[in-house]
PABA-826610 format. One line per 5 residues: number of its first residue (from 1); their letters; for each residue x negated, y negated, z of N, C-alpha, C. Coordinates in steps of 0.001 Angstrom, whole numbers, m for minus. Layout:
PABA-826610
NUM = A = X Y Z X Y Z X Y Z | ...;
end
This chain:
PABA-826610
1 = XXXXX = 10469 m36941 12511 9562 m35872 12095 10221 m35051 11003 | 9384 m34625 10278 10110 m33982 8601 9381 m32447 8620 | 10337 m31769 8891 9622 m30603 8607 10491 m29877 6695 | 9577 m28788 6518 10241 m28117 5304 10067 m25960 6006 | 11008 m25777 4964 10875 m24532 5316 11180 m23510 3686;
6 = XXXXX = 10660 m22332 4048 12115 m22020 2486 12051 m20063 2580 | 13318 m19880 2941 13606 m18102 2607 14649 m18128 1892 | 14538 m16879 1808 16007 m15714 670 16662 m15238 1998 | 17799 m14781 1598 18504 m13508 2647 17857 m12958 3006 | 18717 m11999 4272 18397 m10785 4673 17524 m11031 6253;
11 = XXXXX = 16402 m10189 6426 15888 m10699 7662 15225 m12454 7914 | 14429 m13035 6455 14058 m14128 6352 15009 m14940 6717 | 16369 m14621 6008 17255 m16330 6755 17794 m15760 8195 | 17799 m14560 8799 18265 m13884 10144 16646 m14868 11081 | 15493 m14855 10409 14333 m15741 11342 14369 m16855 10826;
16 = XXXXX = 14430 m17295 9665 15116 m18982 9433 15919 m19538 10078 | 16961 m19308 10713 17864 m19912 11169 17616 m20108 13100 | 16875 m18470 12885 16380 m19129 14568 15347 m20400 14229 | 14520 m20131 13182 13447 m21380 13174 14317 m22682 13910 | 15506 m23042 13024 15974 m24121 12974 16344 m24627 13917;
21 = XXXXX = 17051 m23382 14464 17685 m23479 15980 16563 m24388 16726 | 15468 m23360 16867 14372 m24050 17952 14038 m25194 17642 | 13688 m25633 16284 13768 m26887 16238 14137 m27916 16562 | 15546 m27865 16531 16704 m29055 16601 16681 m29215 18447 | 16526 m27187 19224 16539 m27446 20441 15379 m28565 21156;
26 = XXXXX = 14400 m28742 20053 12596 m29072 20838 13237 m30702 20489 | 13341 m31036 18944 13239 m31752 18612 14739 m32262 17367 | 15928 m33392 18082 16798 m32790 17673 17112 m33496 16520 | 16178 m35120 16193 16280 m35671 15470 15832 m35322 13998 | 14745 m34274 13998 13879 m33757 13107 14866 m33510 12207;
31 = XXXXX = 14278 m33914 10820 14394 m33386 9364 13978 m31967 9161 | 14672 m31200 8487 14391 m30058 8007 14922 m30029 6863 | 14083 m29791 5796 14480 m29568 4416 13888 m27959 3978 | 15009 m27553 3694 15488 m25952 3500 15132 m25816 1580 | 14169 m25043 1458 14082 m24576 70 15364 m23497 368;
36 = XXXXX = 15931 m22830 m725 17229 m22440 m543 16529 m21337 m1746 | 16517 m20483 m1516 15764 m19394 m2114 16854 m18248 m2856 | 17937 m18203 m2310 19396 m17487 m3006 20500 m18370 m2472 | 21779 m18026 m3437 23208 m18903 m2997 23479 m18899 m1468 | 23416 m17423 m966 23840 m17645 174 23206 m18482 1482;
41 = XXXXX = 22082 m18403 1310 21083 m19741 1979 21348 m21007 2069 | 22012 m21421 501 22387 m22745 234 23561 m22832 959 | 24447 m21857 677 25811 m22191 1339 25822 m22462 2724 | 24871 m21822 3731 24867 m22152 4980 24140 m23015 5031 | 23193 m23502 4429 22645 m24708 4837 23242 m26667 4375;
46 = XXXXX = 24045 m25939 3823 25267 m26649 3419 26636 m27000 4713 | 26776 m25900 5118 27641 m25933 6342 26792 m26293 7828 | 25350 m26341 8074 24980 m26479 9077 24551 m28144 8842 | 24282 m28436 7471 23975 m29666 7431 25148 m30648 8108 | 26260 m30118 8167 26929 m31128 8649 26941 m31056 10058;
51 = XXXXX = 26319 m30648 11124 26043 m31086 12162 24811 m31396 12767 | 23496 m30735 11571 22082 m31241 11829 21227 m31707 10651 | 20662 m32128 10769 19747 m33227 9804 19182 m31860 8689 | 19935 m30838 8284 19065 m30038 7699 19464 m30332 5933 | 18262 m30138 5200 18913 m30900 3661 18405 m29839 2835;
56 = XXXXX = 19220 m29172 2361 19719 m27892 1546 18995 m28412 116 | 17546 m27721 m884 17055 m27864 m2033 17532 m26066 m2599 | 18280 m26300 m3479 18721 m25105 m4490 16756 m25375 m5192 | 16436 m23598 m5490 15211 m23255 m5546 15306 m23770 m7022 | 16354 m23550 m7663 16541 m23906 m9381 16374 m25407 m9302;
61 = XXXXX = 16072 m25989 m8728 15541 m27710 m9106 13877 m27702 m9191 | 13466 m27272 m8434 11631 m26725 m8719 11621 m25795 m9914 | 12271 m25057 m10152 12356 m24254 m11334 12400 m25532 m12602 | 13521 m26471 m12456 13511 m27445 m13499 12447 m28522 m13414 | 12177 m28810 m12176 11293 m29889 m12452 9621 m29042 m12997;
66 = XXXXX = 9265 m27901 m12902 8052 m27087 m13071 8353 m26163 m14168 | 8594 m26747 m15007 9240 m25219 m16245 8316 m24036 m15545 | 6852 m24045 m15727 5420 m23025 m15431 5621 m22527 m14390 | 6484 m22919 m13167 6570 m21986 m12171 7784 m21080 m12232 | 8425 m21592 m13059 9480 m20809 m13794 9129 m19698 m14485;
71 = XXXXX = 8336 m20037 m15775 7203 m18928 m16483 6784 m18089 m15560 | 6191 m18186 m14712 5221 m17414 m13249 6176 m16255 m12698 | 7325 m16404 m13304 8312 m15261 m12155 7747 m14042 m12550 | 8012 m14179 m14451 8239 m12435 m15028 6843 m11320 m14582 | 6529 m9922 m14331 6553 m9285 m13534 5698 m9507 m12400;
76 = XXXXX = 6313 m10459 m11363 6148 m10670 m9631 7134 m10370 m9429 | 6998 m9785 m8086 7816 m9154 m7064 8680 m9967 m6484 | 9866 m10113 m5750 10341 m11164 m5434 9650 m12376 m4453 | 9064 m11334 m2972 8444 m11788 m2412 6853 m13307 m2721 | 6753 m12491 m4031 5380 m12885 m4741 6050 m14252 m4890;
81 = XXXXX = 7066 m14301 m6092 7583 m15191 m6605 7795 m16581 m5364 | 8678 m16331 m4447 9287 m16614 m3575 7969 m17335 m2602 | 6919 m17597 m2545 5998 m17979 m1810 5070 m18775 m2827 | 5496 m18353 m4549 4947 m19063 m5557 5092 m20456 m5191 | 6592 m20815 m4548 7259 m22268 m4403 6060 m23096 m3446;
86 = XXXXX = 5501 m22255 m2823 5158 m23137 m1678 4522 m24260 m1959 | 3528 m24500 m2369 2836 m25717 m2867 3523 m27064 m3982 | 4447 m25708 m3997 5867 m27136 m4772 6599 m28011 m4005 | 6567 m27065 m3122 7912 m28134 m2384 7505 m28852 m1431 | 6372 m29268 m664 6201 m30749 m103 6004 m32132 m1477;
91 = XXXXX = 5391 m31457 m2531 5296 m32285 m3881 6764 m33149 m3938 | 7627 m31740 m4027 9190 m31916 m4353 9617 m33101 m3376 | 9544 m32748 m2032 9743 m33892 m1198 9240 m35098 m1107 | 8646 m35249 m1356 7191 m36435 m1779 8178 m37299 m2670 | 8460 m36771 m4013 8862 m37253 m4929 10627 m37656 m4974;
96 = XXXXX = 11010 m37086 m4212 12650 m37063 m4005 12705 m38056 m3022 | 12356 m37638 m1707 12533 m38314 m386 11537 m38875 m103 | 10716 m39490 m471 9599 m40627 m549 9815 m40750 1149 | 9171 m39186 1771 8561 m39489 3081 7115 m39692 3224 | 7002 m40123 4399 5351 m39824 4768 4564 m38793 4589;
101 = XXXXX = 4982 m37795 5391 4297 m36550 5684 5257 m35382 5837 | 5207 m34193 6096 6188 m32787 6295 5260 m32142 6731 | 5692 m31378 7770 5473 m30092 7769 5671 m28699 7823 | 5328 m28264 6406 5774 m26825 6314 5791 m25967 7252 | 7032 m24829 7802 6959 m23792 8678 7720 m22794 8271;
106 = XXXXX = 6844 m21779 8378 7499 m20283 7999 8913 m20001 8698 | 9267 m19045 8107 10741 m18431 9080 10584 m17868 10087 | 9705 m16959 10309 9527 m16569 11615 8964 m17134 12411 | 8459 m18292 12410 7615 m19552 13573 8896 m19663 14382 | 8692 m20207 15633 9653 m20472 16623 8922 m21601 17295;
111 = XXXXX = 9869 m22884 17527 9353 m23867 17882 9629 m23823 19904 | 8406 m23611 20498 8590 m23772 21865 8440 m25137 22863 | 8197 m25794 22388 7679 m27185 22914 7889 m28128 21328 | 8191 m29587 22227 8274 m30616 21113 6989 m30931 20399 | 7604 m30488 18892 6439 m30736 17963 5296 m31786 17773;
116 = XXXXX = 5990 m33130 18635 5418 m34320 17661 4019 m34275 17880 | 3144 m33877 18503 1641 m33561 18624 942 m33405 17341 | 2134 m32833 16343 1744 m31939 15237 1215 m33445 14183 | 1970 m34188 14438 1963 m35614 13542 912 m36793 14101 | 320 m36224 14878 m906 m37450 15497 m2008 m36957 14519;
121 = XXXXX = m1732 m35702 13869 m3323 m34813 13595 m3135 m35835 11972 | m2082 m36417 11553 m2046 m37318 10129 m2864 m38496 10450 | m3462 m38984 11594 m4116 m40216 11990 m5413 m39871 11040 | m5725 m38617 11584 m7042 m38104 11023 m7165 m37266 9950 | m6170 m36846 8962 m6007 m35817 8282 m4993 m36565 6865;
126 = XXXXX = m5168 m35334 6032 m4278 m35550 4571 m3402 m34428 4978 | m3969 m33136 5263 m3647 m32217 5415 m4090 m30951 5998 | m3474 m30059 6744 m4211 m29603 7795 m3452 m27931 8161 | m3910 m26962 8033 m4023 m25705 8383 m4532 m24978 9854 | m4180 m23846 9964 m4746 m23355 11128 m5668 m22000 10513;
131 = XXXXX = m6779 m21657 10590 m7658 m20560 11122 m7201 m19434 11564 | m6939 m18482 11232 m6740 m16907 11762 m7577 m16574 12735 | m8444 m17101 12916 m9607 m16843 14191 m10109 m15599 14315 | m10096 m15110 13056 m10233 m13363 12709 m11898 m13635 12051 | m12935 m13061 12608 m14262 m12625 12231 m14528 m10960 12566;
136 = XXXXX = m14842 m11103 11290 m14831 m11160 9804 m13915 m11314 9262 | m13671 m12462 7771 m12149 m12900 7679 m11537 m11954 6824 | m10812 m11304 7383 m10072 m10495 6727 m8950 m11009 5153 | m8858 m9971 4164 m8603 m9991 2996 m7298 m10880 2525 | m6691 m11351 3682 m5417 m11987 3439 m5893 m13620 3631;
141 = XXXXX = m7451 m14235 3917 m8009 m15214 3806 m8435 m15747 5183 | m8814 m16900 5384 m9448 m17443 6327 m8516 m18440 7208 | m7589 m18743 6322 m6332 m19955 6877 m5086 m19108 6903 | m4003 m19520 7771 m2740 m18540 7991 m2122 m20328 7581 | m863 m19619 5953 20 m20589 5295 1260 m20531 6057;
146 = XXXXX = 1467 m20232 7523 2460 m19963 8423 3196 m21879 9079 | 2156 m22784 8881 2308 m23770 9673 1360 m24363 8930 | 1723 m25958 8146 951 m26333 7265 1017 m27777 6926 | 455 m28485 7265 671 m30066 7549 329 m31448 6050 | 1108 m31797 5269 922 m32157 4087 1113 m34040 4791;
151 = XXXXX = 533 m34838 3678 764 m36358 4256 817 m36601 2379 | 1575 m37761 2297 2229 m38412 1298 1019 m39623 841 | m371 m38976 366 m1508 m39706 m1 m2032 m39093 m1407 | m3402 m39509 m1956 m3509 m39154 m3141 m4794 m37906 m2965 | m5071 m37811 m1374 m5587 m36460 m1393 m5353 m35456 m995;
156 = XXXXX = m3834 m35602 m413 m3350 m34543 m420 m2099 m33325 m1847 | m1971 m34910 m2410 m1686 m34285 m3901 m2556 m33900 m4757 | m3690 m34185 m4837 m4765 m33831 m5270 m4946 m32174 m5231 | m4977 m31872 m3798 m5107 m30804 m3524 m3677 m29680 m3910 | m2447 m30278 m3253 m906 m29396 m3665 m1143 m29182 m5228;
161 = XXXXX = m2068 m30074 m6545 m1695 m29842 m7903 m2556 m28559 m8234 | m3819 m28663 m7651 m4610 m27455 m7679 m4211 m26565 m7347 | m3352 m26436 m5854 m3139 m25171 m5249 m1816 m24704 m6055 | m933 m25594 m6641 m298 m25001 m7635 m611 m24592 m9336 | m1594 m25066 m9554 m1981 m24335 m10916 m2449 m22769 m10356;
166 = XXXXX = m3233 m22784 m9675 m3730 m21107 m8743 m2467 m20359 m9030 | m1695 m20949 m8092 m342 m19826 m7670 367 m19524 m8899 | 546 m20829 m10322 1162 m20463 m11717 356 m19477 m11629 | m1253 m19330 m12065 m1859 m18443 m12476 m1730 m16890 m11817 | m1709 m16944 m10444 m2081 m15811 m9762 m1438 m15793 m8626;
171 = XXXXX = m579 m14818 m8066 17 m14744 m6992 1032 m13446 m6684 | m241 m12602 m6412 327 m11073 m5682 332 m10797 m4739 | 517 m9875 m3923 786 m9738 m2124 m273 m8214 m2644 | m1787 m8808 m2965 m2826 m7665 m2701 m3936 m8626 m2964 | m4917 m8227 m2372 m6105 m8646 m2163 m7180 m8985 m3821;
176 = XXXXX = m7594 m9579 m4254 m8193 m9466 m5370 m9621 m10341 m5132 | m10815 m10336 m5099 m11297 m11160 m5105 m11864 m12717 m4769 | m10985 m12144 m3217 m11103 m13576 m2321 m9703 m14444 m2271 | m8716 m13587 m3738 m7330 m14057 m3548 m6492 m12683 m2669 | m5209 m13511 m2166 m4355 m12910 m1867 m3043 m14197 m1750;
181 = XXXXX = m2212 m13289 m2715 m651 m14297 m2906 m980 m15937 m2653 | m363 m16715 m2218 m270 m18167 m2359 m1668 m18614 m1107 | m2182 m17637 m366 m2584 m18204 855 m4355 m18166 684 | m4837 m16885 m15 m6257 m16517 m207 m6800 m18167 m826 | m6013 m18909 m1397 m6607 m19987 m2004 m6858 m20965 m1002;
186 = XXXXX = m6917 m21193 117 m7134 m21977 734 m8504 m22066 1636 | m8857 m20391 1439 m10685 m19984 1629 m11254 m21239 1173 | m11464 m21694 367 m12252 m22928 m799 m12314 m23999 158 | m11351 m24349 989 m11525 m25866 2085 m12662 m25146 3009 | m13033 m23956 3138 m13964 m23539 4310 m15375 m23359 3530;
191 = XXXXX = m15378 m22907 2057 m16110 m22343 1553 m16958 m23752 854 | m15948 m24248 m92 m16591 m25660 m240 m15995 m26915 337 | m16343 m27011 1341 m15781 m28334 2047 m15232 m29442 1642 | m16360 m30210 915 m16556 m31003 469 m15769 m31751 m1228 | m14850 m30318 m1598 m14275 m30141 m2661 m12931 m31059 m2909;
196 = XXXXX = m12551 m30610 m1589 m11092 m31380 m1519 m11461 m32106 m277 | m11818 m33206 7 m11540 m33733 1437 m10653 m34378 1680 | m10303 m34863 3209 m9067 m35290 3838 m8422 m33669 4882 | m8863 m32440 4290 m8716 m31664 5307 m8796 m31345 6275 | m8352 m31201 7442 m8594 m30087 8703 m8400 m28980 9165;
201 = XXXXX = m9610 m28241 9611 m8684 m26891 9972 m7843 m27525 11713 | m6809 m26730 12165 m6441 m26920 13588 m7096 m26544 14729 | m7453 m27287 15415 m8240 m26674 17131 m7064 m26367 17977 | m6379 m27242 18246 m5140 m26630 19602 m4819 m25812 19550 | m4611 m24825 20699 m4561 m23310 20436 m3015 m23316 20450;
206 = XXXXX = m2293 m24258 20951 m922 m24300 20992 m1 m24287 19348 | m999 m24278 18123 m150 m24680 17387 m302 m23609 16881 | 664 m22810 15979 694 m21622 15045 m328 m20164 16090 | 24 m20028 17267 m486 m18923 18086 348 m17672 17559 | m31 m16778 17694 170 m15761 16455 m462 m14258 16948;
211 = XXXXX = 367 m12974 16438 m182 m11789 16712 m1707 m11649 16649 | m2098 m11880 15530 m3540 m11555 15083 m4862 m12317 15871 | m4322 m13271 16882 m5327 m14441 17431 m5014 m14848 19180 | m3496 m14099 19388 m3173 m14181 20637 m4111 m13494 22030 | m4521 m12556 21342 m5779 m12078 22145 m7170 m12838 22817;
216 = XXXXX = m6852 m13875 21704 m8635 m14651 22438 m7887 m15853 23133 | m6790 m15783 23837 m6312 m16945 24916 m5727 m16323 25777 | m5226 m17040 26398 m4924 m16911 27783 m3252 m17776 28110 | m1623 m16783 27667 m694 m17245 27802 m543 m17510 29508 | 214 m18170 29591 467 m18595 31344 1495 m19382 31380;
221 = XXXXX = 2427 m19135 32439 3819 m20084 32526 3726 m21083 33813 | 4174 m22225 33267 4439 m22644 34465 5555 m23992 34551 | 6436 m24159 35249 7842 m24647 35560 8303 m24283 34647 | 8222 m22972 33414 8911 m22657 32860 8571 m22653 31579 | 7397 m23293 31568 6887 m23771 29869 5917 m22703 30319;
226 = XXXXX = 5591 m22224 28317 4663 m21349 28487 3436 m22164 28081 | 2696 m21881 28400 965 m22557 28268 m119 m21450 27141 | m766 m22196 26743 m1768 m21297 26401 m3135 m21787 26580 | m4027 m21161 27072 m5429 m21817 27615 m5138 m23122 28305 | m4204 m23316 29337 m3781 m24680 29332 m3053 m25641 29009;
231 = XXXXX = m2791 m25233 27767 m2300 m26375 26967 m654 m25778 26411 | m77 m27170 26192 1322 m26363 25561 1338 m25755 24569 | 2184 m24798 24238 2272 m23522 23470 3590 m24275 22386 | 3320 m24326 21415 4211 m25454 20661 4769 m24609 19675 | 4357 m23567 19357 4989 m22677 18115 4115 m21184 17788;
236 = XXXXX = 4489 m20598 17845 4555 m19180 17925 5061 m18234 16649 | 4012 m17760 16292 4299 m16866 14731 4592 m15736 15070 | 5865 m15089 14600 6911 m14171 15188 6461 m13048 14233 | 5263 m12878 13633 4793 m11937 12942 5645 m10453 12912 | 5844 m10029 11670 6156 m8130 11910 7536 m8012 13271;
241 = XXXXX = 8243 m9033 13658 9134 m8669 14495 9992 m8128 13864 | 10735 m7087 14786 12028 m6732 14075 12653 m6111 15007 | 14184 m5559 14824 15004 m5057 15752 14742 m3254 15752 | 14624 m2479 16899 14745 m1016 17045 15837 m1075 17560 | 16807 m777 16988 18347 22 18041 18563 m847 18814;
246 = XXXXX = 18826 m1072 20564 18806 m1775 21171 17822 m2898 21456 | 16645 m2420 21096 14981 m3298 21684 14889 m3749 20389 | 13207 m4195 20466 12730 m4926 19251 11353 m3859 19062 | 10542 m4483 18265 9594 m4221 17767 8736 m5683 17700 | 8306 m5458 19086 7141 m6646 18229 6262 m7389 17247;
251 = XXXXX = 5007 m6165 17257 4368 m6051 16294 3178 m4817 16324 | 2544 m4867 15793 1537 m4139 15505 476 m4410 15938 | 43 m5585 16168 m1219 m6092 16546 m997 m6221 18032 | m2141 m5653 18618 m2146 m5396 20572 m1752 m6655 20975 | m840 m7086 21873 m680 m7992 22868 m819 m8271 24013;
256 = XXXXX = m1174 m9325 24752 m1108 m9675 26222 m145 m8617 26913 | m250 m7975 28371 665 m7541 29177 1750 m8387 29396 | 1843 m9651 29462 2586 m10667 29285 3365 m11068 28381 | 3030 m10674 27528 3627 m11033 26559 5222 m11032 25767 | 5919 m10182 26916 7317 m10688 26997 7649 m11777 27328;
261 = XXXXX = 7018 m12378 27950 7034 m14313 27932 7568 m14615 26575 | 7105 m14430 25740 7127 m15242 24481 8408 m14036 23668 | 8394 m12415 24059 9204 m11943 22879 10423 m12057 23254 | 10960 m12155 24829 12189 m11414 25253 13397 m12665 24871 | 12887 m13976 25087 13939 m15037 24506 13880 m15046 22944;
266 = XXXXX = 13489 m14648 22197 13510 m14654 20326 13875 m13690 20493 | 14007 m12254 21261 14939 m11365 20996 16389 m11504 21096 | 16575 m12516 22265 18104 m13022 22117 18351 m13614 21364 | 17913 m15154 20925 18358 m15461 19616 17929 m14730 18251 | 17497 m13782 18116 17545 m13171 17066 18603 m12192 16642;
271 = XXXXX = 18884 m11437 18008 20144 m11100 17933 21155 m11917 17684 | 21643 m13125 18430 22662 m14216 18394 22795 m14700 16567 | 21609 m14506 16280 21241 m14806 14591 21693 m13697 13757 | 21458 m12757 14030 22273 m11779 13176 23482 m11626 13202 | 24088 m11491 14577 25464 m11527 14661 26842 m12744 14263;
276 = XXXXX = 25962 m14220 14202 26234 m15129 13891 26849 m15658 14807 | 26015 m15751 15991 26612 m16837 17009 25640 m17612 17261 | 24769 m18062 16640 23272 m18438 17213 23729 m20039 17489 | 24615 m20776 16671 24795 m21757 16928 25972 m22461 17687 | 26914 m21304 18203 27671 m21387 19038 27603 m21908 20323;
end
């Protein structure tokens, strides 16, 4: 299984690195290919590569192979910039590592259960997103770019060349007109269907479960695995987390009473991640 990922310092590689962690814990054979977003990213993913399948891309090789996304930096924000990549780099992989399929995952996703479920949905799919499950769709779009399933065909490049001319063109962290940063563009698979096909949106509630959508299920444990409506709970969007003093900060968006199920173990390795024992 091939996943991709890509942050800068600071809190992003402090939830990158748990990403990875959980990964390798679910699934230990898995590929992870690391966009490397500043030196110091590279350098550790350089040193972790030598005990897990993780393969370190310096962000300046998409810069060379895309002069235009290069052009795209001058005045974006870093953040802006930094999410510009996204639609580059399963391309990038495509073309380097002549895999099948990848799938993209944010830094703050945490993998709770073994992924491979995620790779049956390529039987039926080019490429495949999850739904915010938010009505009325709120201004940040209709699809969450948190967890994002690409296959090594000619309609799913089809679609990555489009969604990267957009992002050259346009890509701010504010609302404009049905856009917002790299993700508002993906409204268009809901809006015109028929435009790009080979798409899916995701049904399993287990995949990319998330602050903003955790409300319309039903978490539940049992021998230890957490469930959701039933079903396994496979990855979890660690939205707005962060550390208060001793505790955390969840998030902002209301949660289950339960819902220390899911925060109180990512609070330990998140700590273990900052302090730099996570892989100890």
């Amino acid at each position: 299984m091939n996943f991709c990922t890509l942050f800068s310092d600071g809190k992003y590689a402090i939830e990158g690195w748990v990403m990875a962690h959980t990964l390798f814990t679910q699934a230990a054979s898995s590929s992870l290919f690391i966009l490397c977003m500043d030196e110091s990213v590279y350098v550790e993913a350089q040193r972790l590569s030598q005990q897990h399948n993780i393969i370190p891309i310096h962000y300046k090789l998409l810069e060379q192979r895309w002069p235009r996304l290069f052009n795209s930096k001058h005045g974006r924000q870093k953040k802006e910039y930094i999410v510009s990549f996204k639609p580059f780099l399963p391309h990038y992989i495509f073309e380097t590592y002549n895999v099948e399929n990848v799938v993209f995952v944010d830094a703050d996703i945490a993998f709770l259960r073994d992924p491979s479920p995620m790779f049956k949905l390529f039987d039926e799919c080019s490429f495949f997103a999850k739904d915010h499950e938010i009505e009325p769709v709120r201004s940040a779009g209709r699809f969450n770019v948190g967890l994002l399933g690409f296959k090594n065909d000619d309609k799913c490049l089809t679609w990555l060349k489009w969604w990267q001319e957009k992002c050259i063109e346009w890509c701010f962290w504010y609302a404009d007109n049905g856009r917002f940063a790299e993700q508002g563009y993906w409204n268009i698979l809901h809006n015109d269907p028929d435009k790009f096909p080979g798409f899916i949106s995701v049904k399993h509630p287990g995949f990319n479960l998330a602050p903003w959508n955790i409300m319309k299920h039903t978490i539940s444990s049992q021998n230890g695995n957490l469930l959701v409506d039933g079903q396994e709970l496979i990855t979890y969007h660690y939205h707005e987390f962060e550390l208060r003093g001793d505790s955390y900060f969840p998030t902002g968006w209301k949660l289950p009473a339960n819902a220390s199920l899911l925060y109180k173990p990512y609070f330990e390795l998140f700590k273990k991640s900052m302090s730099g024992n996570l892989w100890r």
